[in-house]
N, C-alpha and C positions, 0 to 999 in steps of 0.2 A: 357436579362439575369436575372434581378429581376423577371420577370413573372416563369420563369421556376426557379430560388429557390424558389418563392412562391408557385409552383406548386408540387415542391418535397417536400416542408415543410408540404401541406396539406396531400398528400399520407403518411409521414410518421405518421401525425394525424390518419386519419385514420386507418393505421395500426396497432400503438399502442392500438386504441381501439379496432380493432378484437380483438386482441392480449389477451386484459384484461376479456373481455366479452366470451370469447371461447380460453381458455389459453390451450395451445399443452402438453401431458399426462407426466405424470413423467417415467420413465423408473425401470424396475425391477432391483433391487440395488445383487440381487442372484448373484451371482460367479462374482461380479464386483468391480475391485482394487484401492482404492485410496491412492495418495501420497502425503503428505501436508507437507511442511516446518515452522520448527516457533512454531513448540506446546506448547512448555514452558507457554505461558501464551495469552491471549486477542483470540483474531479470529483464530487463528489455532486450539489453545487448544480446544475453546467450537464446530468449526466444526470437530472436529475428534471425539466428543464424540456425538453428532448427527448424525452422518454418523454412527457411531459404533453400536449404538442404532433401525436405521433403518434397520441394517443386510450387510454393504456394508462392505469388507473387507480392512480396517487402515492400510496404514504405518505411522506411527508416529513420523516424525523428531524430537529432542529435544538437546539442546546446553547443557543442565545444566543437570548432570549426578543426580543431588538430582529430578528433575523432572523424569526423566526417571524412576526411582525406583516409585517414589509417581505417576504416570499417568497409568504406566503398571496394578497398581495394582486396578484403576476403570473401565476399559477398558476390552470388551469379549475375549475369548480365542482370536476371529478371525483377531485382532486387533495383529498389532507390534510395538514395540516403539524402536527407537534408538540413538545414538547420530549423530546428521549431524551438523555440520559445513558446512554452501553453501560456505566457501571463502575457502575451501582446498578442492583439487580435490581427493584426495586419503579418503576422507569420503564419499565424492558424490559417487566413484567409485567403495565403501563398499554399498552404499544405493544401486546400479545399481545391483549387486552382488544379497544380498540379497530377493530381489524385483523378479530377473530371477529364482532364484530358485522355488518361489510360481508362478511365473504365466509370460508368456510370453506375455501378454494381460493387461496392463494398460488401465484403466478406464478416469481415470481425473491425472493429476498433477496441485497439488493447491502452489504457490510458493507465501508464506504467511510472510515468516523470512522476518523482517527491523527493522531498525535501523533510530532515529531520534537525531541531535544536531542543536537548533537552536543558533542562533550568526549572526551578522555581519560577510563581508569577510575579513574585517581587524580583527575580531579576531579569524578567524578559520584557525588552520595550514594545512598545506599543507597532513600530516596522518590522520587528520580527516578527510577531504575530500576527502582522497583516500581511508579509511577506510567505510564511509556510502555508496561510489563507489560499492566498491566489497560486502557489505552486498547486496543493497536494487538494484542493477545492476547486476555485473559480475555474482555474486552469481548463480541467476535466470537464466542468460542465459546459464551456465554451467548446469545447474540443467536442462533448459528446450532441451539443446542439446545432454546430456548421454542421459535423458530419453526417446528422442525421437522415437525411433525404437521399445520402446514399446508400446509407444501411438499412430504410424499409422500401427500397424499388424491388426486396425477392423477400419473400419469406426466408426465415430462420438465419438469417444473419446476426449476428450478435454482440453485444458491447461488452466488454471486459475489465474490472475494474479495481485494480489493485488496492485493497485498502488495509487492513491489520487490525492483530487483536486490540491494539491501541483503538479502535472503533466499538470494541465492545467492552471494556477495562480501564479506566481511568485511573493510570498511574502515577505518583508525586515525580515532578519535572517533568511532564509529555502531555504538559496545560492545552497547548497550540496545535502538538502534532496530533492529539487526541481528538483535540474539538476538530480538525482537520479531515481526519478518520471519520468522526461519528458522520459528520456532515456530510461524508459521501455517501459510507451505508445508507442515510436516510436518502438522500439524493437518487440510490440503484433502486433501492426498492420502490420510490414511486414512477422512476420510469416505466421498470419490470410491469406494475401495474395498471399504467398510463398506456404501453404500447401490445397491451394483451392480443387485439385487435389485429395488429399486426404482425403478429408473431416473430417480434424481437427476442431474442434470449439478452437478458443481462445476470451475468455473472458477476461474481465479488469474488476475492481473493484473499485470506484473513491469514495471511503468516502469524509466526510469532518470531522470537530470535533468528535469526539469522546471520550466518559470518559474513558478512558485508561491511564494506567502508566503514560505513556508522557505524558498525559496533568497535572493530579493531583499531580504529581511531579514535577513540572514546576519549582516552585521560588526553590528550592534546588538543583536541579540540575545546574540554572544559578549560583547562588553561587558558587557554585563547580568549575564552567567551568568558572568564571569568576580571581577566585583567582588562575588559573591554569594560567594565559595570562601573556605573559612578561610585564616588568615594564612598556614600554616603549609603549605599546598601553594602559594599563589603565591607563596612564599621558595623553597619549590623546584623551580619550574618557571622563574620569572622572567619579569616585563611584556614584556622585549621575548623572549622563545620566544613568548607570544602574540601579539603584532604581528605575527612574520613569519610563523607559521601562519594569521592570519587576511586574511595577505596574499597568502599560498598559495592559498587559497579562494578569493576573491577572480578573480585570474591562471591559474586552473586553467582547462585550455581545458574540458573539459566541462563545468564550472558557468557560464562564459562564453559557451557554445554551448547553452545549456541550451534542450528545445524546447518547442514548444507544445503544450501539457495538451490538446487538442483531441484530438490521437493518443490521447489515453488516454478521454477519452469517447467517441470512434468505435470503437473496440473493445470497450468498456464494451454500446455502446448493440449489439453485435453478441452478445456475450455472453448479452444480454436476449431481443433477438429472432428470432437466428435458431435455426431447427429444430434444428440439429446444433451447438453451441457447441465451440467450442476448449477444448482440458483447459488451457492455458496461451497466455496473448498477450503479447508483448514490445513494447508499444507504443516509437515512436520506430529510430534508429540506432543510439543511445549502446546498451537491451537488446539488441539482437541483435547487432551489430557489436565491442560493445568488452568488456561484462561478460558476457555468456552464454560467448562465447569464452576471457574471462580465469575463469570458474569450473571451466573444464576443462582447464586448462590443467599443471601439474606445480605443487607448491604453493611450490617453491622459488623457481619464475620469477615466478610471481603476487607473493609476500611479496616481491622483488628491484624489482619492477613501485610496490607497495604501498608500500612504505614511500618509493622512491625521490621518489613522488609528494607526501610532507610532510617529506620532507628537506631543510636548510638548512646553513648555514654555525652560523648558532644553533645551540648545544644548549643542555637546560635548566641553569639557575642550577646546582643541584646537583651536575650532569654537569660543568659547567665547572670548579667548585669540586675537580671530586677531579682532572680532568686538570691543575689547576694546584699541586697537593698532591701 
């Protein structure tokens, strides 16, 4: 058994480097439809205006009615911008609408909209968790099952699925956006396998860090969500266990080293247009280098890795109260 994953590990060497060294041709982007979720701001936004730019014809999802006015007005005739909500079905079934009327032939569906809250699962209520659910999950699968029937009327059309190493990595506070993640990766991979037949590509998208909202917003948004918690878990977690974990965050070299989202729309925009797309891309160093490797790693050393990473001298109020009892 070892001989033969070592022997699939070298073949996918290999491959990889065909791959790199004799890379398979882009496709003619002429009378071909893309739909991407999420435009408001970060990786949707900047791939709809790269796609826009190379001549492929935008649907442009956006939540926030003030982006939709300010997005339409950089974007080519060929380009649409609207509002989607992925967690209401009676928008999805406006996009479905709209979309039939230009073209009965979808290109790519890029399902980009998420939603991230980190926290312990003692301090996340039960709507937030079912809230980042239907973002950064149901959402997608709603969106990837209306649009279906327009993405297998041609061959090699393809779905695109932004998910993160939060899908392969389960880190202390990213309970919801994790389980969120994992539940997509398994979601792509049995489509991929479900639509072989038709020769769908679905792609997965596995960032890691990234300088984006969430991240550079971090310490104020815990704050927020921190004075939002009933009395009765910040009594027993205690103000300053969150100080020093959100100083943690803060001092963590990965969130500190965190890179540019640009990695993740050049792969994005490879995903879209070329002929042979990748079943999964690890945009940046942090996916391949630190979390692809810590996901296969023994779960003992991983958890040892994990927690050491939000460990302090603090523990919570609670914990201290019974060590001092």
């Amino acid at each position: 058994m070892a001989l033969l994953i070592l022997f699939a590990l070298a073949l996918d060497l290999i491959y990889r480097a065909y791959r790199y060294f004799f890379p398979h041709p882009d496709i003619d982007p002429k009378g071909k439809y893309v739909l991407i979720s999420g435009c408001d701001t970060g990786f949707g936004r900047q791939l709809a205006l790269e796609l826009d730019k190379q001549g492929f014809h935008v649907f442009a999802g956006v939540l926030n009615s003030n982006s939709e006015t300010s997005f339409r007005e950089i974007l080519s005739q060929r380009a649409t911008v609207f509002h989607l909500d992925v967690t209401k079905q009676e928008d999805i079934d406006a996009a479905f609408a709209l979309v039939e009327k230009e073209t009965n032939t979808l290109h790519a569906l890029v399902n980009n909209a998420g939603i991230s809250t980190s926290g312990y699962i003692d301090w996340m209520t039960m709507e937030s968790m079912r809230r980042i659910m239907d973002v950064n999950y149901f959402g997608h699968v709603s969106m990837t099952k209306t649009f279906l029937p327009l993405l297998i009327t041609r061959r090699y059309s393809r779905v695109i699925n932004i998910c993160s190493v939060a899908g392969i990595v389960s880190a202390p506070m990213k309970s919801a956006y994790s389980a969120s993640k994992y539940a997509l990766e398994a979601f792509s991979d049995c489509l991929r396998r479900e639509m072989a037949s038709w020769n769908l590509y679905v792609s997965i998208i596995e960032p890691g860090p990234m300088r984006t909202p969430i991240i550079e917003g971090h310490d104020e948004y815990m704050t927020k969500f921190w004075n939002q918690l009933p009395n009765t878990v910040q009594q027993r977690w205690g103000e300053d266990f969150l100080k020093v974990q959100m100083k943690n965050i803060s001092d963590n070299f990965l969130y500190r080293h965190a890179e540019d989202p640009a990695k993740v729309v050049r792969e994005l925009q490879h995903a879209v247009v070329n002929s042979k797309p990748d079943t999964r891309y690890r945009p940046g160093w942090q996916a391949k280098l630190f979390f692809f490797p810590l996901s296969m790693i023994p779960t003992w050393l991983s958890d040892w890795i994990l927690v050491r990473a939000v460990d302090s001298d603090t523990m919570p109020a609670d914990v201290r109260k019974q060590h001092t009892e």
